[in-house]
N, C-alpha and C positions, 0 to 999 in steps of 0.2 A: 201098061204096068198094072199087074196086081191091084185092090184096094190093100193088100197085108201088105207088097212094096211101098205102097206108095203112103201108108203111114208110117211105117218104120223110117224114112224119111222126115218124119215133120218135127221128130227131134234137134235132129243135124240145122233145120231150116232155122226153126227156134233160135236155136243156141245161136247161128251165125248172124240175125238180126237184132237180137240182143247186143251180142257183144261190139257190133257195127254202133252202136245207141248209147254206149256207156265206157268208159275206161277200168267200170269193176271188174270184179273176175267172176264171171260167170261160165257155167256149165265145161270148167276146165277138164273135164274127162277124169281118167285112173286109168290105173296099169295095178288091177289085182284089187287089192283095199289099198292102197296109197293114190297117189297125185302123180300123173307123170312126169319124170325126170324134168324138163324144160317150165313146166309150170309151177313146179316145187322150187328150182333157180330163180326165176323172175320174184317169183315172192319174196325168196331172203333175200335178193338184190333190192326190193324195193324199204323189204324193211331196216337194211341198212342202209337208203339215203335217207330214209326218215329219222334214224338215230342222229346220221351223223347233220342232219340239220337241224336240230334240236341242240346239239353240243357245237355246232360252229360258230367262230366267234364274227360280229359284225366289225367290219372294214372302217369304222365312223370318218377316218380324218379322208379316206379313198370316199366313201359317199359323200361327205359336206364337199369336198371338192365339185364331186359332179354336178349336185343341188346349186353351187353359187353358179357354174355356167348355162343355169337356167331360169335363173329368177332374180332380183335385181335386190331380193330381202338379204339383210344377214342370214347367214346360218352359224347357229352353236353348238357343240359338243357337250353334252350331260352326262353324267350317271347317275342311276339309279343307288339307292343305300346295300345293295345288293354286291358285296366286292368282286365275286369272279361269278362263271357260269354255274358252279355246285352249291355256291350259296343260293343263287340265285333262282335252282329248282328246286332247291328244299326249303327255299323263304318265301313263299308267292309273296308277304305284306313285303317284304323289303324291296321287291323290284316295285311297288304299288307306290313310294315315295323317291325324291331324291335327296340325295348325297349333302352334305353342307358346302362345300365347295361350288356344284352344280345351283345351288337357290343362292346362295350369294350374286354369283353372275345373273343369276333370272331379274333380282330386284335393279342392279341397274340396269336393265335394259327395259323396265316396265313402262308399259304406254301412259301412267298415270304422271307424268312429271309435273303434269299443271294443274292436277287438285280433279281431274275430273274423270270419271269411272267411264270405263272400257272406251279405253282411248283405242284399241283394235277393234275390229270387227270380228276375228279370225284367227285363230295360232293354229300354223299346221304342224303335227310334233311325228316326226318318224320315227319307230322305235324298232328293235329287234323282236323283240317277242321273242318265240319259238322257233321262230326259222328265219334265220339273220339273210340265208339267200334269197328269201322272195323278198327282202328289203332291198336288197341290190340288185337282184333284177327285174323290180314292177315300181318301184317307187319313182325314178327318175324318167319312165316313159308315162307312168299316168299321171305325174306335174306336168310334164311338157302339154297333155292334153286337157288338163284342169287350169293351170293360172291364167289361161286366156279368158277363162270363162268368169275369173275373178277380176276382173280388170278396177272394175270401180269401188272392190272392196280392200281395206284397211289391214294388211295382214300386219300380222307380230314378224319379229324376227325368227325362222325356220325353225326346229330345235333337232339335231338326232341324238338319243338317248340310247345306251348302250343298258344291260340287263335289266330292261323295262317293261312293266304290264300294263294292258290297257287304263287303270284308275290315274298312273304317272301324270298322265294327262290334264288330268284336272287341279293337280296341283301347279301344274307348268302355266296351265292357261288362267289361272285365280293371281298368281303372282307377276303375268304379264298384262291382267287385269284386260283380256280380252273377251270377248261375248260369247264367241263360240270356240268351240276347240273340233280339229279333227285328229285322229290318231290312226296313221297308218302301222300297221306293225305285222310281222309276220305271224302265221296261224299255226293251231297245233298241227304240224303233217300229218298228214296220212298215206297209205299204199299205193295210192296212186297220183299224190300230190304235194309232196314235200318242200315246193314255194308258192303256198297260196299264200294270200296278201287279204290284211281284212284292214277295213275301214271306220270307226267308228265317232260319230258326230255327239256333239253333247252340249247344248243349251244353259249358258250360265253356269259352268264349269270350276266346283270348288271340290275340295277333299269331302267325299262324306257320298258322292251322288253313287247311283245305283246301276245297273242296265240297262233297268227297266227304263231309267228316263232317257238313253242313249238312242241312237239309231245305227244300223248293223249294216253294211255291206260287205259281202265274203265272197274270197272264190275269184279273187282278183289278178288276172293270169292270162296267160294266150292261150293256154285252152281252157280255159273256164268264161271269167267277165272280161271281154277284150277292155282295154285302153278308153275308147272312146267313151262306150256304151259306161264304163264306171266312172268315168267324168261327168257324165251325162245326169246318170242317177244322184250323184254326190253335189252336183249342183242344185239340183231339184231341190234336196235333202236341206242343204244350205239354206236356199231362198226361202224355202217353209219356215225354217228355224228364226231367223230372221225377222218373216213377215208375222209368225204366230208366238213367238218369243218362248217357243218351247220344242223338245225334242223327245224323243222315246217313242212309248204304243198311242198317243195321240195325234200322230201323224202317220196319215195312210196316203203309201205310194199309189198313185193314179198312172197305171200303163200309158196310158195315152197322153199323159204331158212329157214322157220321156220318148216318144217315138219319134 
């Protein structure tokens, strides 16, 4: 072959090891100045399940069912002060609290009955977030691979919270006066992942905390963080919080205690 064939090829190779590498969309060709037919469809298909997992609603009474035949805690049904899904994306503070209805039931169920602070270890609060599906299909196989790993610690009773945001969290886990809180909840989709699933751990957990003091794990999926490997890391994450009595950018993941 030519040296001028045999470059004129190294486009094509490019493109095809790329796109082997990644689920973006790369080097998707044209037909003229547009996008070819086929790759112009997959787009709107994608950006229509990211719409529509943005507006669907979460399942709560079908998941707290599934959550008690895996864990031996209560689980409870919350909302958020947020009334339906349109309040609920044009309010971010109102999904950020709950409901009066919802913290009534929190206070009796709080670990503090005998006078003494963070009678838990742990509240794990599942929420909808942005995408109610990756709540229902990453949440119930990455407990199954996390509460083992919890075995000796003290959790709250489970919580799922319908039009809820990440901060929900800290008012859930301040009133069941537990130590740590995690918050599983759906992420905002994107084009080529409209049930990611993110995680986020938080240290002495009251109304008022920030991000920054938070720790993040995202991307919780069968093709992204499988099951294991995000039990794995979220355990890590835990025992730090735990042993260091703090969470956020003060704790740096070490690769090598998750391998």
């Amino acid at each position: 072959m030519s040296e001028a064939g045999h470059n004129s090829d190294a486009p094509a190779a490019l493109a095809r090891t790329l796109r082997a590498l990644t689920p973006a969309r790369v080097a998707l060709g044209r037909t003229g100045v547009s996008l070819p037919t086929r790759a112009l469809l997959d787009f709107q298909l994608s950006h229509a399940q990211a719409r529509d997992a943005v507006h669907a609603r979460l399942e709560g009474a079908a998941l707290a069912a599934t959550l008690s035949q895996i864990t031996d805690s209560p689980v409870l049904r919350l909302h958020s002060a947020a009334s339906d899904r349109a309040t609920y994306l044009q309010r971010p503070d109102l999904g950020r609290k709950l409901d009066e209805p919802s913290r009534e039931l929190l206070k009796n169920q709080s670990g503090n009955q005998d006078g003494n602070l963070d009678s838990f270890d742990l509240a794990l609060i599942v929420a909808d977030g942005l995408s109610a599906l990756a709540v229902e299909r990453h949440v119930p196989p990455l407990l199954h691979e996390l509460l083992p790993l919890l075995a000796d610690w003290r959790l709250a009773p489970i919580t799922v919270v319908k039009q809820a945001r990440v901060a929900i969290g800290d008012e859930i886990a301040s009133i069941l006066q537990a130590q740590i809180s995690v918050i599983l909840i759906g992420e905002r989709p994107g084009l080529s992942s409209p049930d990611s699933l993110g995680a986020y751990i938080t240290y002495g957990p009251h109304p008022g905390r920030t991000d920054a003091e938070r720790n993040c794990i995202s991307n919780i999926r069968a093709e992204g963080l499988g099951y294991p490997q995000a039990a794995t890391q979220l355990a890590f994450y835990l025992t730090e919080a735990h042993r260091r009595q703090l969470t956020g950018i003060a704790i740096k993941e070490e690769a090598h205690l998750l391998s």
